[in-house]
C-alpha positions in Angstrom: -33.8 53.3 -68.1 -33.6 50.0 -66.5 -33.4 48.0 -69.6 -30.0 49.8 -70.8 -28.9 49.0 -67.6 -27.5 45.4 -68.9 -26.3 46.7 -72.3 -24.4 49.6 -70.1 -22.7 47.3 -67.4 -21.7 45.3 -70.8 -20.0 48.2 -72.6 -17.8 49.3 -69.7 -17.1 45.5 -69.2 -16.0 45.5 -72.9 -13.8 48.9 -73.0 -12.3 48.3 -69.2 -11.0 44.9 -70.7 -9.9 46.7 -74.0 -8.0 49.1 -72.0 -6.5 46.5 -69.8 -5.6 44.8 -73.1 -4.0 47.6 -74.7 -1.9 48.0 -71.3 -0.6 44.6 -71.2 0.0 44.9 -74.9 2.4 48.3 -74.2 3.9 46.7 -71.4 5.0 43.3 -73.2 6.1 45.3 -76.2 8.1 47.4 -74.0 9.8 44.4 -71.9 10.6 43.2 -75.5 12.8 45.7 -76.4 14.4 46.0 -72.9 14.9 42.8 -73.0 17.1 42.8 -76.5 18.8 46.0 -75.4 19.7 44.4 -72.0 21.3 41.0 -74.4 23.0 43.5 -76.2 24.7 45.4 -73.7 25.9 42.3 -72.2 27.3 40.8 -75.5 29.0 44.4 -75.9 30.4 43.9 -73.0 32.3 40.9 -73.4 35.9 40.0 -74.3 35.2 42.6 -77.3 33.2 45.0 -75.3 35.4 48.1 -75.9 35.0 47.7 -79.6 31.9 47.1 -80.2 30.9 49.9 -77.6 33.1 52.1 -79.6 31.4 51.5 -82.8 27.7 52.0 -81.1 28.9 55.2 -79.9 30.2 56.4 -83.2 27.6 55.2 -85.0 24.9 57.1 -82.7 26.5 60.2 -82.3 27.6 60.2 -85.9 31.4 61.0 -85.1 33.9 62.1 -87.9 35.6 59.1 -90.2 38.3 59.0 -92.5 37.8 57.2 -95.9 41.1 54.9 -97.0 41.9 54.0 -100.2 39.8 50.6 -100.4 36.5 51.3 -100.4 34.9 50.9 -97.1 37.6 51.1 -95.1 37.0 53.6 -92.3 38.8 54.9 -89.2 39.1 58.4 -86.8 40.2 61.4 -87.7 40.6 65.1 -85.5 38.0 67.5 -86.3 39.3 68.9 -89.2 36.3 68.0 -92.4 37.3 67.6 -95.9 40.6 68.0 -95.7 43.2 65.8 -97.6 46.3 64.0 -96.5 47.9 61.9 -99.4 45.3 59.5 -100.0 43.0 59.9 -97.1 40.7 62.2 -97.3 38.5 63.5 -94.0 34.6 63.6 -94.0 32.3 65.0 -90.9 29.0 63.3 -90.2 26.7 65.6 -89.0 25.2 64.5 -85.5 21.7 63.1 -85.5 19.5 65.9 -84.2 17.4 65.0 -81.1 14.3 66.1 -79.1 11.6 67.2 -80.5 13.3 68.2 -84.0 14.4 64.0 -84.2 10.9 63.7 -83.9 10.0 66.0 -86.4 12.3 64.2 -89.0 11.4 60.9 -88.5 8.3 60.1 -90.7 8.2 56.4 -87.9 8.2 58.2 -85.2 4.9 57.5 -84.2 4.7 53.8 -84.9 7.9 53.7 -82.7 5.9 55.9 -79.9 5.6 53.2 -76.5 2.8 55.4 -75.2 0.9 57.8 -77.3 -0.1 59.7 -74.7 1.1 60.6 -71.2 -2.1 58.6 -69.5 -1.0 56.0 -71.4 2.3 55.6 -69.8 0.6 56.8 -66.5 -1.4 53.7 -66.6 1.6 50.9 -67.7 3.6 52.6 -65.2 1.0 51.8 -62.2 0.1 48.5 -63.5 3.6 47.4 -63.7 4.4 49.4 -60.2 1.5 47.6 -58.7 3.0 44.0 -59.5 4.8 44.7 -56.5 8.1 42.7 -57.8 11.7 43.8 -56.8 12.6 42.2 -60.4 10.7 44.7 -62.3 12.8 47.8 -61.2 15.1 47.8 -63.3 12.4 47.4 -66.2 10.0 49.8 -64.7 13.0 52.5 -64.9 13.6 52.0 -68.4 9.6 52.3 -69.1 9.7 55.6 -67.0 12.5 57.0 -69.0 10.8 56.3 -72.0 7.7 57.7 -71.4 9.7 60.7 -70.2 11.5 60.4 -73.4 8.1 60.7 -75.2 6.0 63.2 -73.0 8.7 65.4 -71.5 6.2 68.6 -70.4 3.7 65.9 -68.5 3.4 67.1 -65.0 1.4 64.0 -63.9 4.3 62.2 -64.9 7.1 64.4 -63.4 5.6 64.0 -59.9 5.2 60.3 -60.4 9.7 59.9 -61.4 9.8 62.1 -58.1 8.2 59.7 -56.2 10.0 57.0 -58.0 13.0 58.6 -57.6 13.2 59.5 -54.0 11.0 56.3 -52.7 11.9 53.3 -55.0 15.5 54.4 -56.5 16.4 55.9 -53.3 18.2 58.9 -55.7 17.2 61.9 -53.8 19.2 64.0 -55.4 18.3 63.1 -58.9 14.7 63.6 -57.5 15.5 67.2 -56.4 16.5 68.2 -59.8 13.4 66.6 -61.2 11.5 68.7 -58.8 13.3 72.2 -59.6 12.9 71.4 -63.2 9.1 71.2 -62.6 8.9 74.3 -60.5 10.8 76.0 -63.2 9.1 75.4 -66.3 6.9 77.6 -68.0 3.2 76.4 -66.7 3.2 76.3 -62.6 2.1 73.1 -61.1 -1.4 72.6 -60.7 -2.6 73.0 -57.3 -3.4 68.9 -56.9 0.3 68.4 -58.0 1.5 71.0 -55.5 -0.5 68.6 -53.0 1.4 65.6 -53.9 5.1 67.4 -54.1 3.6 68.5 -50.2 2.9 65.1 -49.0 6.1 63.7 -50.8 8.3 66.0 -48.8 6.7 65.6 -46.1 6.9 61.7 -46.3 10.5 62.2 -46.9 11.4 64.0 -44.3 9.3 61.5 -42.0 11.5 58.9 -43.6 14.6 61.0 -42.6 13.1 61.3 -39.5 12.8 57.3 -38.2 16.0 56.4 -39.5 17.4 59.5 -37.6 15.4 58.5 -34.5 16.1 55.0 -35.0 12.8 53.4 -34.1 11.6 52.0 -37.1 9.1 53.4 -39.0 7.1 56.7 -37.4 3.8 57.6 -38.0 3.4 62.1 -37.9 1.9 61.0 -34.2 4.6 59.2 -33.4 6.9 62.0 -34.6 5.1 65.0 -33.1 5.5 63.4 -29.6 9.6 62.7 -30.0 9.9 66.6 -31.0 7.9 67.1 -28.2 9.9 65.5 -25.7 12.9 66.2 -27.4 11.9 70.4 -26.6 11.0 69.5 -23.1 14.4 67.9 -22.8 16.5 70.6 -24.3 14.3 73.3 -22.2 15.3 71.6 -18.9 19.1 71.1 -20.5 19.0 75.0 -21.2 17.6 75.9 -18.0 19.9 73.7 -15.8 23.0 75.5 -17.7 21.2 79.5 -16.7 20.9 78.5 -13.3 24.3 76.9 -13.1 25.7 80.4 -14.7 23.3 82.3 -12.2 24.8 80.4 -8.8 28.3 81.1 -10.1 27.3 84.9 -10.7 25.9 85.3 -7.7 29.1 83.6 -5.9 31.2 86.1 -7.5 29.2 89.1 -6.9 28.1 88.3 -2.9 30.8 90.8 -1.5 28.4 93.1 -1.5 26.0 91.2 1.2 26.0 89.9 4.0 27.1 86.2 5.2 23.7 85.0 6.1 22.0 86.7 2.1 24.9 85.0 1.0 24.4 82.1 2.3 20.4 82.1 1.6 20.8 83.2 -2.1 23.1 80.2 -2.6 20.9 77.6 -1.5 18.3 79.2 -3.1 20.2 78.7 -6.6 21.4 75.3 -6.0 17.8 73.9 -4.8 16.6 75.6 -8.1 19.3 74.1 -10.3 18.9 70.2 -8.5 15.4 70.6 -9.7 16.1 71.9 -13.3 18.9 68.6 -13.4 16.2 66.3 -11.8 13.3 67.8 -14.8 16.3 67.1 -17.1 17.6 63.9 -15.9 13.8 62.4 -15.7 13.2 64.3 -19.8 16.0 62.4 -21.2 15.4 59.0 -19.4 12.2 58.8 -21.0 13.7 59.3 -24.6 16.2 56.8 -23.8 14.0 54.5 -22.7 11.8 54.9 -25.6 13.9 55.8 -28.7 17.4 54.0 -27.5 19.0 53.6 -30.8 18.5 57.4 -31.7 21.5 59.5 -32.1 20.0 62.2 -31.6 18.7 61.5 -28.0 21.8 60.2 -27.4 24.1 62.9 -28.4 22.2 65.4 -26.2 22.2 63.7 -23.4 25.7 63.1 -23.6 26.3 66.7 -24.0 24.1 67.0 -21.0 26.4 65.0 -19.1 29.5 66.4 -20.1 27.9 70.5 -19.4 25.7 69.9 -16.6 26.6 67.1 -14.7 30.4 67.1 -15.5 30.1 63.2 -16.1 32.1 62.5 -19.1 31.8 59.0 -18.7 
């Protein structure tokens, strides 16, 4: 057991730097071709841009031509197919099928595959996420869309474009549909997937959280005790307003006592409601002090202000 412990270590040496090969290998190929499309989208959109962009598009989505006289000489027609006016004569193109029947008719599909399977693309997709290099976003989306492209029903790498959608792209909407789509197919999310949506959501929302609060970035500690304080604050606010509707009750309703119950009912209410403003006052100075950029503290206590302690200013 000891002796294959050397040839072991030197097999896993051998396939970790095969796999590592065959990563590097998918990823350069991959920057290749983004690389020409990106030239080519920038030639297209030069002084001839329109045209040439026309032609791509037709030439893709295999529009409808007419056939002139000379041979070879092409331009648009309406919809109507093989109909004849004079000389010209109209032809449809049928449209190139896609999805999985494109891949069905195209005998080079798989040599043209980026990632043959969805670990494979898992894999580039980390590697080239963990270069950590704000120039690689714009490549890194193109190799997510083609491994989505290419393994459409992978869950693994649905929750990975939600997290690149909602935390590197900053498209949370585009990562909501991506999510619904997910929940909505056929096969339910397995449960270590349902963990990571949980703990994207909830990182999201922690996100939405410090830039609401405006204290930089929160930790769930952090964020329970503002909640906290923020409930203490609005109980005191709430309370201050009840005992402020209970003194003017009581003001309105003392004909039926006498001057001196009166009298002991309303300083009663008013020591009550100094010390709900004084719990308030002393709740929302601590926010202040401690999250002053939040507008969420600060539109409460101006609210405060403006209900309990008729202070607009």
């Amino acid at each position: 057991l000891v002796g294959c412990t050397i040839p072991a270590f030197s097999v896993g040496i051998l396939l970790v730097w095969r796999r590592r090969t065959s990563i590097n290998f998918s990823i350069d190929r991959l920057r290749g071709e983004f690389e020409t499309q990106t030239q080519m989208l920038q030639q297209v959109s030069g002084s001839d841009g329109n045209k040439k962009r026309e032609e791509l598009s037709h030439h893709d989505e295999g529009l409808e031509v007419e056939w002139g006289k000379g041979p070879g000489s092409m331009t648009h027609s309406d919809t109507t197919p093989f109909s004849k006016r004079g000389n010209w004569q109209v032809a449809t193109v049928p449209a190139k099928p896609k999805g999985a029947l494109a891949q069905f008719l195209n005998p080079s599909w798989e040599r043209k595959r980026a990632f043959i399977t969805a670990q494979d693309a898992l894999s580039a997709l980390r590697t080239l996420l963990m270069s950590r290099s704000e120039w690689e976003l714009p490549f890194l989306r193109y190799m997510m869309s083609r491994a989505m492209d290419e393994h459409p029903d992978s869950q693994e790498l649905q929750v990975l474009q939600i997290s690149l959608l909602r935390f590197v792209f900053c498209q949370t909407t585009e990562s909501s549909q991506v999510e619904k789509r997910l929940r909505n197919s056929h096969t339910s999310p397995a449960v270590d997937h349902e963990y990571l949506l949980y703990a994207i959501k909830r990182k999201a929302a922690q996100d939405f959280a410090a830039a609401t609060i405006g204290n930089g970035v929160l930790n769930a500690i952090n964020l329970m005790e503002f909640d906290s304080r923020m409930q203490q604050a609005r109980t005191a606010h709430m309370q201050c307003i009840i005992e402020l509707r209970k003194f003017w009750s009581g003001v309105s309703n003392s004909k039926r006592s006498t001057e001196q119950e009166r009298l002991q009912q309303t300083i009663d209410r008013l020591v009550e409601f100094n010390r709900c403003v004084s719990q308030a006052q002393m709740e929302y100075q601590t926010l202040m002090e401690k999250y002053p950029q939040s507008t969420q503290v600060i539109a409460t206590y101006i609210a405060f202000c403006d209900t309990v302690l008729n202070d607009p200013s």
